[in-house]
C-alpha positions in Angstrom: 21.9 7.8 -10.3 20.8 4.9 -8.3 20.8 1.1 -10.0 18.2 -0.8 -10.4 18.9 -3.4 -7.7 19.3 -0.1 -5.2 15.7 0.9 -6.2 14.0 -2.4 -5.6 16.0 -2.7 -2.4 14.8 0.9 -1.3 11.0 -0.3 -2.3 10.9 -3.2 -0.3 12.7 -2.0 3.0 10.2 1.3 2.7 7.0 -1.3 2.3 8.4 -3.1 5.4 8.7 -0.1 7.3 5.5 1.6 6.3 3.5 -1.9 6.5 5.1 -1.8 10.1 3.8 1.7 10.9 0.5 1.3 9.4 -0.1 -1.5 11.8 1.0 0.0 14.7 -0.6 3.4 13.9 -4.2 2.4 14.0 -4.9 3.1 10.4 -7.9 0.3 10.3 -11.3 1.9 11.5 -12.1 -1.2 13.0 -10.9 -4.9 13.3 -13.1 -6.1 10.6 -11.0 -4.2 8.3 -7.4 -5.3 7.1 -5.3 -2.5 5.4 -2.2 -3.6 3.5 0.9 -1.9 1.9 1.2 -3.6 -1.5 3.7 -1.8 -3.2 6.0 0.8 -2.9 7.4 2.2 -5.9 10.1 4.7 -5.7 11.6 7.8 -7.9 15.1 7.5 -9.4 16.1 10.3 -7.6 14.5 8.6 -4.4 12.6 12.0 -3.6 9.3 10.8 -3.9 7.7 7.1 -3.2 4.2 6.1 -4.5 2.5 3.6 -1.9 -0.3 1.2 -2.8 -2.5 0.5 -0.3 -5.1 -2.6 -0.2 -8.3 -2.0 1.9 -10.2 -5.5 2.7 -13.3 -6.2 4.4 -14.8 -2.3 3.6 -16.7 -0.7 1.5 -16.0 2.4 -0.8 -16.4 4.9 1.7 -13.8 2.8 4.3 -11.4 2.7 1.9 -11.3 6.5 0.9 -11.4 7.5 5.0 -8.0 5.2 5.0 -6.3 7.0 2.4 -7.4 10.2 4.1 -6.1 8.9 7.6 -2.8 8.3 5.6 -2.4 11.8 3.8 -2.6 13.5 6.9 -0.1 11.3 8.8 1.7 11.5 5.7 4.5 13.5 7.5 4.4 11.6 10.7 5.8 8.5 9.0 8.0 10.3 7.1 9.2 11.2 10.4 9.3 7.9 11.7 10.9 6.5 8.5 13.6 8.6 8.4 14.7 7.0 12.0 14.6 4.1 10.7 15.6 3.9 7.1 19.3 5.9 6.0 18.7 7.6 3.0 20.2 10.9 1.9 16.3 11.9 1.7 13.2 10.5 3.1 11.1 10.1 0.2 8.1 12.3 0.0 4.9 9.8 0.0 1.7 9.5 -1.6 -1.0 7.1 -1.5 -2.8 5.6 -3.8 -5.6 2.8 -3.4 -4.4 -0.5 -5.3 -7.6 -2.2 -6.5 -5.6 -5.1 -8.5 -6.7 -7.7 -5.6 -10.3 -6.9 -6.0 -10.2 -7.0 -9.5 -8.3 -10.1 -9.6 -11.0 -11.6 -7.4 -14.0 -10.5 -9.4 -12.2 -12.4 -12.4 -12.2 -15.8 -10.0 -15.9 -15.9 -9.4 -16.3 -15.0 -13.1 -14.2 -17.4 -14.4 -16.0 -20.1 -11.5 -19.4 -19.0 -12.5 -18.7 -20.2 -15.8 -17.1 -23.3 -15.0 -20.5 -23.7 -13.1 -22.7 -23.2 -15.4 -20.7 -25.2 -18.3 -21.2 -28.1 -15.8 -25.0 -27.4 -15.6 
C-alpha cells in the first residue's frame, strides 16, 4: 500500500500533468474563459483519481460543457498521462466541478458589504 507522502506526490505530479494537457487541449470555449485543475485527489490503490476543475469567467451552462469536453477526452489524457507519468496504472479519472473558489468569493463581498454598511 502506498504512503502517504507517495499519494500526495502522485496528486500533485498528475495536477501538473493534467493542468498541462488541459491547456494545451483547448478545453476553454473561448479566451474569456480560464479553466483550472484544482485538485487531484487520488485512490490508495492509485486506480482511480478524482480531478477538481475551476471554471472562471462562465456561466452555469460553460461550466457543465467543460466537464462534458473532459469526460469524453477522459481516455485521451489517460493516454497521454501514462507517457508521461510511470505508474504501475494510469489512474482512471473523473471530474468533478470544484465550486470552493466561488463560494469563497461570495463570502468576500458578503463579509465587504457588511463592513460597508457598518461604516454607513
Amino acid at each position: 500500500m502506498p504512503s502517504v507522502d507517495r499519494i500526495t506526490r502522485v496528486n500533485e505530479l498528475l495536477k501538473r500533468e493534467i493542468a498541462d494537457l488541459v491547456e494545451r487541449g483547448g478545453i476553454a470555449p473561448s479566451n474569456s474563459v480560464l479553466v483550472s485543475v484544482t485538485e487531484v485527489k487520488t485512490s490508495v490503490d492509485l486506480r482511480k483519481a478524482l480531478v477538481f476543475i475551476s471554471v472562471f469567467g462562465g456561466d452555469k451552462e460553460v461550466k457543465h460543457n467543460v466537464l462534458r469536453k473532459l469526460q469524453k477526452r477522459r481516455v485521451d489524457l489517460q493516454k497521454n498521462i501514462s507517457r508521461v507519468v510511470s505508474l504501475k496504472y494510469t489512474p482512471v479519472l473523473k471530474f468533478t466541478l470544484d465550486d470552493r473558489m466561488e463560494s469563497g468569493d461570495r463570502v468576500l463581498s458578503i463579509l465587504e458589504e457588511s463592513q460597508d454598511n457598518d461604516e454607513e
